[in-house]
C-alpha positions, 0 to 999 in steps of 0.5 A: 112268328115274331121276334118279341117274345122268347117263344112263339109257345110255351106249354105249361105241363108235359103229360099226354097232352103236353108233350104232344102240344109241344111236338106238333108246335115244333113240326109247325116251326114254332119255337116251342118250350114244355113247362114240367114240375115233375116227370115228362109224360104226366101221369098217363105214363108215370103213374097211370095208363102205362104202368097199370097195363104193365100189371093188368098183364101180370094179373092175365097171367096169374088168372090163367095160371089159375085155369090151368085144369082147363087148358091141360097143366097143372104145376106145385109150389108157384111162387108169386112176387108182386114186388117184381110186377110193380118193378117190371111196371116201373122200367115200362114207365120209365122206358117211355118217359125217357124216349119222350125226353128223346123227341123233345131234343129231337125237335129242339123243343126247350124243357123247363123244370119247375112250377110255372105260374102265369105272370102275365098275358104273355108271360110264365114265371118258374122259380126266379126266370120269367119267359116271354111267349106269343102263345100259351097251351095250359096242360097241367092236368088233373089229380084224384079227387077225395071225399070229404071226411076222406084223407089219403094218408099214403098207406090206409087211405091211398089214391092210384098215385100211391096204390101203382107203386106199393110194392106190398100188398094189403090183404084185404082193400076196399075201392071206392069207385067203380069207375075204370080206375078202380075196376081195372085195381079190382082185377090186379090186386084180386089176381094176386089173391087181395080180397076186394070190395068195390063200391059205386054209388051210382046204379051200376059199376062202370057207370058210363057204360051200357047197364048190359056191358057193365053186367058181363064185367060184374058177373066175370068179377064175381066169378073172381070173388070180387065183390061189388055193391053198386047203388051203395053210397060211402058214408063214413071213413075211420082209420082204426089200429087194425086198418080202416073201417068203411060205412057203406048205405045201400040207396035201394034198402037204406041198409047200413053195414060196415066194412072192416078192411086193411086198405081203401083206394079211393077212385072217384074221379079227378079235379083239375090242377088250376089251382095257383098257376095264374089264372085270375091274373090273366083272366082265363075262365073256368067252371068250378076249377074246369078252364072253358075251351071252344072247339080249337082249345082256346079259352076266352083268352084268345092266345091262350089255350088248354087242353086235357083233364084240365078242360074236364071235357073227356078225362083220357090220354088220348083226348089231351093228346088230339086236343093238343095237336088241334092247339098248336095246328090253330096258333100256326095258322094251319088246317086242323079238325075242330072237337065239338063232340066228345061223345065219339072218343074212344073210351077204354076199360082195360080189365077182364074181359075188356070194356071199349065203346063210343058214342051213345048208348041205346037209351040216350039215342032213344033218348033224343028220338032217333029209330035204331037198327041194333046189331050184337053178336056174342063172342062165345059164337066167335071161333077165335074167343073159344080158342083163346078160352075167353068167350064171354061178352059180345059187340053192339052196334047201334045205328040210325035206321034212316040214314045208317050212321052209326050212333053207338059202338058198345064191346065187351069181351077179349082183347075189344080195346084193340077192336074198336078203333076200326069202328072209331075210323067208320064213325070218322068216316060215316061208314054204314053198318052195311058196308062194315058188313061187307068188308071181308075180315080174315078167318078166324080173329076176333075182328069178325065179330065186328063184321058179324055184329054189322050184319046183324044190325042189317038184319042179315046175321049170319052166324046168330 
């Protein structure tokens, strides 16, 4: 682009986001350089999404074994080593953020280790070198956020970033949060025989999600013993000889009790990371910590850009990764797919059974005067869930009436994080629930309850 400046892009932050920014800059012939502190791959793959699956799985596998009755074996003396799921999480982790750092070589992009700080208009300084770039992609990401009065100590009072590693688990845990975060911690430590609680303030756990598919999940989980007071507000944390003791307000009764525990993850959400990176320096707005993006990620700085848990649009891999290819595609001057709308992003909750929807849900469509046609098909009439033993949960597409565009997609059952993005491609492509329904899915899969569900919101349900 011009000879000026050391690099034609500089991405501050190698997560998701990051990484991906900087890979499609390359492929755009962009001199391009990554910014990292810590670990390539941020915290999706170093501490979040990658090494949490890892143990989600084990956890499968230690809730089957317990079902053994059910499918015909039983077995003595099982011996269980959480220490080696959480190393088994670790090689995952690590395997990936080393093919990372293999495609930053493959596409000659430079990694710069240290904190970067914004100098100028055009320039980022890290430790004593400064570099000079025509264009500046700001991807530093976020952290867990605390409450006041809260102070994570690493090991009464933890965050993911410590609970992902320990090794040895505590008997006894209460997680503040029923967010995807602290559902999907619920049903790891809960599978290794940890007595769990779940807080959540708000009226029901996984509050983003539809008051029907969040009920699926809490049933499954008090199945499992795993107990969960929604509508019930945190109100004080003390760290005693013992453990800790947490003070919990039910919002409905105004009833007070206190929870003796020997752990508390905290999982409340994320702040961004915007603290002394150089913003004022250079001018860039922000809300509240929250830089401010317009659909092509750029700020009110017009060569710089930002992307990820930064922007607070949508807090997920996949969404810093979409916005990251939109940054690099504006800078090179190419043809690109503008976000306005974050409602459509996939969301995925990877606990059991599963959580995957996006879109509006039926009350915010009413909401905003639309006239539905709704279609749900359960899973325990879906001959694959039955064969897998997991017949809990169903799929609800909702659909405008007038028009058929799906407004909604809301799943909850076996394997749903792999089902929807079919229904994420109809959205895209303004497929109607009447031509899902008539696209053949093979016999028997879990897919044709996603067909099943199309026909429903038609009005012709076959198998219900």
């Amino acid at each position: 682009m011009t000879n000026q400046f050391d690099y034609d892009v500089i991405v501050l932050g190698g997560g998701p986001g990051g990484y991906v920014a900087a890979i499609r800059s390359a492929q755009l012939s962009l001199k391009t350089a990554v910014i990292e502190q810590e670990n390539l791959g941020g915290v999706c793959l170093n501490w979040g999404c990658i090494p949490s699956k890892s143990l989600i799985r084990n956890a499968e596998i230690m809730h089957l074994l317990d079902r053994g009755k059910e499918f015909g074996f039983k077995f003595d003396n099982l011996e269980v080593d959480y220490g080696v799921a959480v190393k088994r999480s670790r090689q995952n982790s690590n395997r990936l953020v080393k093919g990372v750092g293999f495609l930053m070589k493959k596409n000659k992009i430079d990694v710069i280790k240290g904190f970067g700080v914004l100098t100028g208009a055009h320039s980022i300084q890290v430790g004593d070198a400064t570099y000079s770039t025509a264009n500046i992609i700001l991807a530093t990401g976020g952290r867990a956020a605390t409450l006041p009065g809260m102070e994570v100590d690493g090991e009464r009072i933890v965050t993911y970033r410590q609970a992902i590693v320990q090794k040895d688990l505590p008997q006894s845990i209460v997680i503040v949060g029923a967010g995807p975060i602290g559902m999907e911690f619920a049903y790891v430590y809960n599978a290794y025989g940890v007595a769990v609680t779940v807080v959540e303030m708000l009226p029901h756990a996984l509050p983003n999600e539809e008051p029907d598919v969040a009920a699926v999940v809490v049933k499954a989980f008090g199945k499992q013993k795993i107990r969960i007071l929604a509508n019930t507000r945190t109100e004080k944390v003390e760290v005693t000889e013992a453990g800790v003791n947490v003070t919990v307000k039910d919002l409905a009764s105004g009833d007070v009790e206190t929870i003796a525990t020997e752990q508390v993850l905290v999982a409340i959400g994320i702040r961004p990371n915007s603290e002394g990176i150089g913003l004022e320096k250079v001018g860039v707005a922000s809300n509240r910590g929250w830089v401010q993006i317009n659909d092509r990620m750029q700020t009110n700085v017009p060569h710089i850009y930002a992307i990820g848990d930064l922007t607070g649009k949508l807090n997920l891999a996949h969404v810093a990764s979409a916005q990251g290819i939109v940054a690099a595609e504006t800078i090179a001057g190419v043809e690109t797919q503008p976000i306005d709308d974050y409602s459509n992003m996939p969301r995925c909750t990877y606990c059991s059974p599963q959580v995957a929807s996006l879109g509006l849900t039926e009350a915010q469509a009413r909401e905003q005067g639309y006239d539905l046609d709704i279609g749900q098909f359960p899973f325990q009439a879906n001959g694959k869930a039955l064969g897998l033993g997991e017949r809990e949960g169903f799929i609800k597409i909702i659909a405008d009436a007038k028009y058929g565009e799906i407004l909604g997609v809301h799943m909850v059952g076996p394997e749903v994080t792999e089902l929807l993005p079919e229904l994420s491609l109809a959205r895209m492509m303004e497929l109607t629930p009447a031509e899902i329904a008539r696209n053949i899915h093979a016999h028997p899969t879990l897919s044709e309850a996603i067909m099943e569900a199309a026909h429903a919101a038609t009005g012709h349900a076959i198998h219900i």
